[in-house]
N, CA and C atoms as a LAMMPS dump frame, in Angstrom:
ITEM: TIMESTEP
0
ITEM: NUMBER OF ATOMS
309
ITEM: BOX BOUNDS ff ff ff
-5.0000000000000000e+02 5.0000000000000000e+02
-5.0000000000000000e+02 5.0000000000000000e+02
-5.0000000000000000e+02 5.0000000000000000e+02
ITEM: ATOMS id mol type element x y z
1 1 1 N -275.904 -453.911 -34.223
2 1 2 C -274.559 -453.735 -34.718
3 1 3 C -273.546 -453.794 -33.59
4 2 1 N -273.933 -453.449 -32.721
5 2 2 C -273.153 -453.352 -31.184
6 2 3 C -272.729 -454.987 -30.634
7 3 1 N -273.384 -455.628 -30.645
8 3 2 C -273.089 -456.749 -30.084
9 3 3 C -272.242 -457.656 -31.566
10 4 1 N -272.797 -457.316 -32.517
11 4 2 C -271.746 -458.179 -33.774
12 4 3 C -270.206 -457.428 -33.715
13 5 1 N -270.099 -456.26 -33.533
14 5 2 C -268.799 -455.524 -33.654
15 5 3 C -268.193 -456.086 -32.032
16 6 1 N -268.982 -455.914 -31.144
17 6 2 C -268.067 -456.697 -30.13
18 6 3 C -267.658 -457.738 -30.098
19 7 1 N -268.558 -458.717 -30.319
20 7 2 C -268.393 -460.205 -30.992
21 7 3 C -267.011 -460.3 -31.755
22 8 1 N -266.919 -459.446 -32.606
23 8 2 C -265.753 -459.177 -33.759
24 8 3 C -264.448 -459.074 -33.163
25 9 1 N -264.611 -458.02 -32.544
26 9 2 C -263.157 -457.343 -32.215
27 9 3 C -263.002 -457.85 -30.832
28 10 1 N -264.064 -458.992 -30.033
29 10 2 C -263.44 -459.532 -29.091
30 10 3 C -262.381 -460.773 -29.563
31 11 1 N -262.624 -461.252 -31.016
32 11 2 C -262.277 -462.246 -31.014
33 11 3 C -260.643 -462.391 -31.52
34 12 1 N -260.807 -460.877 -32.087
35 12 2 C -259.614 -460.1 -32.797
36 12 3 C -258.613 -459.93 -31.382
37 13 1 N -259.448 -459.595 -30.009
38 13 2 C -257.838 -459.16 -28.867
39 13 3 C -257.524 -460.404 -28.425
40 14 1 N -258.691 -461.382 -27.781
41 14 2 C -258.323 -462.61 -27.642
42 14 3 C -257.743 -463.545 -28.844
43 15 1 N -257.287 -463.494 -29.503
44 15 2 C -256.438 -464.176 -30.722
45 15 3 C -255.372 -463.809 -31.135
46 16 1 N -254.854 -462.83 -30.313
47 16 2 C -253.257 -462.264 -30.416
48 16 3 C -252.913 -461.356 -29.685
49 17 1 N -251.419 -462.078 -29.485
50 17 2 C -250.975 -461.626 -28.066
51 17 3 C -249.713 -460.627 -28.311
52 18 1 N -249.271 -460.138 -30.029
53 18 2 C -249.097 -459.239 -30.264
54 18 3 C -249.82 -457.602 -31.187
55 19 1 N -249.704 -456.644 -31.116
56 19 2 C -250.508 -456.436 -31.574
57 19 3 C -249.714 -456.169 -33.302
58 20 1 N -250.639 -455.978 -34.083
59 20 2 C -250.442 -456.038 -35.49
60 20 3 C -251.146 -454.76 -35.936
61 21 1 N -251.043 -454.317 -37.142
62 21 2 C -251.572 -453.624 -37.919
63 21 3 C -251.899 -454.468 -39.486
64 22 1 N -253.303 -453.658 -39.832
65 22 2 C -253.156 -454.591 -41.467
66 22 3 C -254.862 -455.423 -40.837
67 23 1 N -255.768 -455.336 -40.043
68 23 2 C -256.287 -456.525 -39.685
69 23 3 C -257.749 -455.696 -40.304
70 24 1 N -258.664 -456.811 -40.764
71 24 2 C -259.737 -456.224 -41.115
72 24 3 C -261.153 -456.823 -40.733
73 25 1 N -262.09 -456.254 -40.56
74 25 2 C -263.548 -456.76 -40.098
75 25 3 C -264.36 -456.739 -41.544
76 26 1 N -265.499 -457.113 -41.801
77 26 2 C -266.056 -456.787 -42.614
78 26 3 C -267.594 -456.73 -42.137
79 27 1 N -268.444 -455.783 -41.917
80 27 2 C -269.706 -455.807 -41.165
81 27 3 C -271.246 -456.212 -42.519
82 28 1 N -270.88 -456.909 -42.142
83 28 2 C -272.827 -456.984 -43.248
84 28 3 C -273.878 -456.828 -42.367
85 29 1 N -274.7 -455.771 -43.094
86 29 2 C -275.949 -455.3 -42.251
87 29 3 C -277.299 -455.095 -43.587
88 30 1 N -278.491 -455.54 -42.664
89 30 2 C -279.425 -455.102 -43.677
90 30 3 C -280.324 -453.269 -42.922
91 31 1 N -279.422 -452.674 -42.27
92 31 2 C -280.245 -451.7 -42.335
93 31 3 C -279.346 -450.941 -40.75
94 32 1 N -279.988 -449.69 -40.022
95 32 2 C -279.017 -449.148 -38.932
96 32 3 C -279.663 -449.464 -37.86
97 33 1 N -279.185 -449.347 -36.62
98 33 2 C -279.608 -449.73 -35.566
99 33 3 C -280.597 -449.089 -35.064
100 34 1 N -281.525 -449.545 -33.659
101 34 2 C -282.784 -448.648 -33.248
102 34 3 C -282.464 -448.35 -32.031
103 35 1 N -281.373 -449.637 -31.813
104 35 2 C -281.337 -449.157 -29.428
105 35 3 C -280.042 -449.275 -29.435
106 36 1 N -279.509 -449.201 -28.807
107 36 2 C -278.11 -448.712 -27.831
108 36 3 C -277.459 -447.496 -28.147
109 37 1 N -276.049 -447.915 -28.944
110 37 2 C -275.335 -446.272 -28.995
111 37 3 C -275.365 -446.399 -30.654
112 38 1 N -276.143 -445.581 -30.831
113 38 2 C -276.469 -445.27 -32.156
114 38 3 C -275.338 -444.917 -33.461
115 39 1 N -274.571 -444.716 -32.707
116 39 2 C -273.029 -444.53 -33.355
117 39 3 C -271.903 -445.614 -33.006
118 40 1 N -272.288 -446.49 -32.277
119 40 2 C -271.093 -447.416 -32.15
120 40 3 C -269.802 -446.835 -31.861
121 41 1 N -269.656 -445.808 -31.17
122 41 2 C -268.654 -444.788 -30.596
123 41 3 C -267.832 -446.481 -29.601
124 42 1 N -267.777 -447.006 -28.642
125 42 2 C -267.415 -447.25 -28.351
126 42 3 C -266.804 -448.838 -29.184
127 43 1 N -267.535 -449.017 -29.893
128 43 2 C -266.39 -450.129 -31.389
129 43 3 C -265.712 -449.528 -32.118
130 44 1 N -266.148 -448.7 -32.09
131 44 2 C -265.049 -448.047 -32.957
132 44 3 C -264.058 -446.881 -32.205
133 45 1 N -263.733 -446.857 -31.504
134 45 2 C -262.468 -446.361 -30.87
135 45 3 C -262.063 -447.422 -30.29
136 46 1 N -262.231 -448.993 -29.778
137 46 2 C -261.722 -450.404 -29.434
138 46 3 C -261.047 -450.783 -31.216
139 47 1 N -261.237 -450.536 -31.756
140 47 2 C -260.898 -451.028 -33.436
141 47 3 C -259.955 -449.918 -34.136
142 48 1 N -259.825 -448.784 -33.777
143 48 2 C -258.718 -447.919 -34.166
144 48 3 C -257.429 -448.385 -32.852
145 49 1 N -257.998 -448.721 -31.071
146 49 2 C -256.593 -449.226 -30.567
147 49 3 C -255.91 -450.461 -31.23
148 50 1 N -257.28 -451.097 -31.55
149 50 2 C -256.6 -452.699 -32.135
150 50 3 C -255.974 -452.45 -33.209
151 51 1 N -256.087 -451.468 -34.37
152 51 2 C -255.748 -450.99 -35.384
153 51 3 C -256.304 -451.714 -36.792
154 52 1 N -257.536 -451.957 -36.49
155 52 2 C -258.712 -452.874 -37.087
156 52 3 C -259.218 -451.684 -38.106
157 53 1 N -259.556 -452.122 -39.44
158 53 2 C -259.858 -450.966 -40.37
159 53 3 C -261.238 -452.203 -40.674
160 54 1 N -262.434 -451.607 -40.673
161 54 2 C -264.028 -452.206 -40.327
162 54 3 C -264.694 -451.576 -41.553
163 55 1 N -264.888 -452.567 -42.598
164 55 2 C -265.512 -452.636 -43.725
165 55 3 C -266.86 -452.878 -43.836
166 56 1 N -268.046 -452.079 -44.133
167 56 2 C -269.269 -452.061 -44.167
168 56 3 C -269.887 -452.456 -45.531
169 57 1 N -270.917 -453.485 -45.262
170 57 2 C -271.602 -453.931 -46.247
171 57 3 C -273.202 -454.047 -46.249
172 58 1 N -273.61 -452.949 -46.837
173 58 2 C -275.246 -452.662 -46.612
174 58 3 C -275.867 -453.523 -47.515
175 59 1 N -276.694 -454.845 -47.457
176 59 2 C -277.397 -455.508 -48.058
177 59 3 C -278.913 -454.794 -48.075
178 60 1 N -279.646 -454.275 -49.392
179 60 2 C -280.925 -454.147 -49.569
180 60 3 C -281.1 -454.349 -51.293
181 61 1 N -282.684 -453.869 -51.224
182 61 2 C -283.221 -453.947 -52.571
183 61 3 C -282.72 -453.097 -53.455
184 62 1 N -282.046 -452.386 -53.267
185 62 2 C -281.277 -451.291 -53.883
186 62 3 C -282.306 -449.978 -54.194
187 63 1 N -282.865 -450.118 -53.145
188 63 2 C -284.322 -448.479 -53.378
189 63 3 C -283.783 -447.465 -52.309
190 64 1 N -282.788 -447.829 -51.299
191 64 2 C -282.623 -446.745 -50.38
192 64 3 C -281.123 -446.216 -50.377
193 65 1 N -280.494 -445.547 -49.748
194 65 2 C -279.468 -444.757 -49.302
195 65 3 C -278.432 -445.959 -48.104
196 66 1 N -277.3 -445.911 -48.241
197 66 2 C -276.926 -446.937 -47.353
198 66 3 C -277.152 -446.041 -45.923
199 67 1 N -277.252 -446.312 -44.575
200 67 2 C -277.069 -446.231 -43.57
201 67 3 C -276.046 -444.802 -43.108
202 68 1 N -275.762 -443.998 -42.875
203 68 2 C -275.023 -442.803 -42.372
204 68 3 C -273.728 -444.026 -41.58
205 69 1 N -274.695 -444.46 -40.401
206 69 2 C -273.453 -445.216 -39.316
207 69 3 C -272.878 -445.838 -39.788
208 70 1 N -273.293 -446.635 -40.915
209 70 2 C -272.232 -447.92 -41.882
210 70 3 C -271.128 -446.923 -42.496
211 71 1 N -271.171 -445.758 -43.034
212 71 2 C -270.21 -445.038 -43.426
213 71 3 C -269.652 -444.447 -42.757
214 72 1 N -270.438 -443.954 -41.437
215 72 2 C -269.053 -443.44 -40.267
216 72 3 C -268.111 -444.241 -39.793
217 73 1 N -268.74 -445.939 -39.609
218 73 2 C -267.938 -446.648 -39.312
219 73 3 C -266.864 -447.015 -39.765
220 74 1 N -267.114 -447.112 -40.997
221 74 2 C -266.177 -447.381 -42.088
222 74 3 C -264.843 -446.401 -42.357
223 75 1 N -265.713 -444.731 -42.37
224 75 2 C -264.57 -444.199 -42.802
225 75 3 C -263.652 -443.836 -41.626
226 76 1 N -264.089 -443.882 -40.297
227 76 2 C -263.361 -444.09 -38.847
228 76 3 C -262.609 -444.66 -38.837
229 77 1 N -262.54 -446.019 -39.544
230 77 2 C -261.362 -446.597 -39.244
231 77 3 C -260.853 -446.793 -40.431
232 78 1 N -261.084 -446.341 -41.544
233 78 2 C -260.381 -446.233 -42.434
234 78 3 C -260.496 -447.227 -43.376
235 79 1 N -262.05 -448.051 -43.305
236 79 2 C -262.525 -448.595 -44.124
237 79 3 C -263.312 -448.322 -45.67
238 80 1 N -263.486 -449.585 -45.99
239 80 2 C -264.365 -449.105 -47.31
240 80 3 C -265.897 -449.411 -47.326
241 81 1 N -266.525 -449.222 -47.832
242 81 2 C -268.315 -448.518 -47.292
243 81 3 C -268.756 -449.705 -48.915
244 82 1 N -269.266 -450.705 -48.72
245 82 2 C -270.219 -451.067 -49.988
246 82 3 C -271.459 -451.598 -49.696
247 83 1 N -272.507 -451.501 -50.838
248 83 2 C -274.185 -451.735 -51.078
249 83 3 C -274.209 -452.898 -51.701
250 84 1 N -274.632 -453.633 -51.278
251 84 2 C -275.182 -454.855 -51.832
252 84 3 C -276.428 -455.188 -52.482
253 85 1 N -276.847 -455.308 -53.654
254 85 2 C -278.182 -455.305 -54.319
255 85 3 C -278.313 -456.91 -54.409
256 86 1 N -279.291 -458.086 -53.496
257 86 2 C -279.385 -459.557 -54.375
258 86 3 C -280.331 -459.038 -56.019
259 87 1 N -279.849 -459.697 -56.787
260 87 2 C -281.607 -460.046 -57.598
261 87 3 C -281.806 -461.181 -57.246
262 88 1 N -282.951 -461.535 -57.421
263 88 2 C -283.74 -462.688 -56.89
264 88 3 C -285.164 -463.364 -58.72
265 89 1 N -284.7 -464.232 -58.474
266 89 2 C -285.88 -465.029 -59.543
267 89 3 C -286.18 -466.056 -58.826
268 90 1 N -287.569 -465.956 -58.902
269 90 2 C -288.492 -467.349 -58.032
270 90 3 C -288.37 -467.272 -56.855
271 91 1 N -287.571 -466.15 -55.871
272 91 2 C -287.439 -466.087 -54.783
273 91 3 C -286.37 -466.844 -54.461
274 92 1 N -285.586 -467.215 -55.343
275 92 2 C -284.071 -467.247 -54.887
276 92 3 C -283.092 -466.27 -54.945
277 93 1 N -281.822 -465.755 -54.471
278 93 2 C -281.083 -464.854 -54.519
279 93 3 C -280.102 -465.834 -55.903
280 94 1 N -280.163 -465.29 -56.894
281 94 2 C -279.837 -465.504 -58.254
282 94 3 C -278.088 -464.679 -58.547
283 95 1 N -278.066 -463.447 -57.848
284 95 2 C -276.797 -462.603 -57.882
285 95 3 C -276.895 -461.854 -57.192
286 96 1 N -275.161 -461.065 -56.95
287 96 2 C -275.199 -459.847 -55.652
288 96 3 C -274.833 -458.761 -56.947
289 97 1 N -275.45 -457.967 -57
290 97 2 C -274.151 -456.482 -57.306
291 97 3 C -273.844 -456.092 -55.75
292 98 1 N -272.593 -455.808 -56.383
293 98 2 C -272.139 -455.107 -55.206
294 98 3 C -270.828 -453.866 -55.638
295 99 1 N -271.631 -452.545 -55.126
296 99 2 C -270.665 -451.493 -55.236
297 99 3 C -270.013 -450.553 -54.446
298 100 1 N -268.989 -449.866 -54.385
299 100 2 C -268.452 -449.132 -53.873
300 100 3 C -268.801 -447.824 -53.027
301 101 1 N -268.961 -447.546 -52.296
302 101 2 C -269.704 -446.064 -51.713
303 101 3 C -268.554 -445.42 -51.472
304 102 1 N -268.119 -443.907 -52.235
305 102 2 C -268.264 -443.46 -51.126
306 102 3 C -267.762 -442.567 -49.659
307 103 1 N -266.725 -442.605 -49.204
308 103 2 C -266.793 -442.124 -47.714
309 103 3 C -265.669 -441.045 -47.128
């Protein structure tokens, strides 16, 4: 998650040379991280200076709990937290639900 949120919000300071409010990320993840900073403490205080509000999107089978960090992240900056369920027939992804969490 660390290197996609930097990825993100590098591309967000290098792409304007004023700053704005109003700007949004949207993170899709299938699950929470295992190594670095387990909280993404340092994207997310770079994304409240930018004034970046970072929208979390937990893709699974819909059998578990979304992620804790996807919702800290989210509600840190003042985002919105959603679960993504595919169904799948024949092993294609056929539809998303997708709902609201949350935070």
């Amino acid at each position: 998650l660390e290197a996609a949120l930097d990825a993100a919000l590098g591309a967000v300071r290098g792409g304007r040379s004023v700053r704005r409010r109003g700007l949004h990320l949207l993170l899709l993840s299938d699950g929470a991280p295992t190594k670095g900073d387990l909280q993404c403490s340092r994207q997310v205080a770079s994304a409240l200076r930018l004034g970046v509000s970072i929208h979390t999107c937990y893709i699974s089978d819909g059998c578990d709990e979304v992620p804790p960090l996807l919702q800290h992240i989210s509600r840190q900056t003042s985002g919105a937290s959603f679960h993504a369920i595919p169904r799948q027939e024949a092993g294609l992804v056929t539809a998303v639900s997708v709902k609201r969490v949350a935070v």
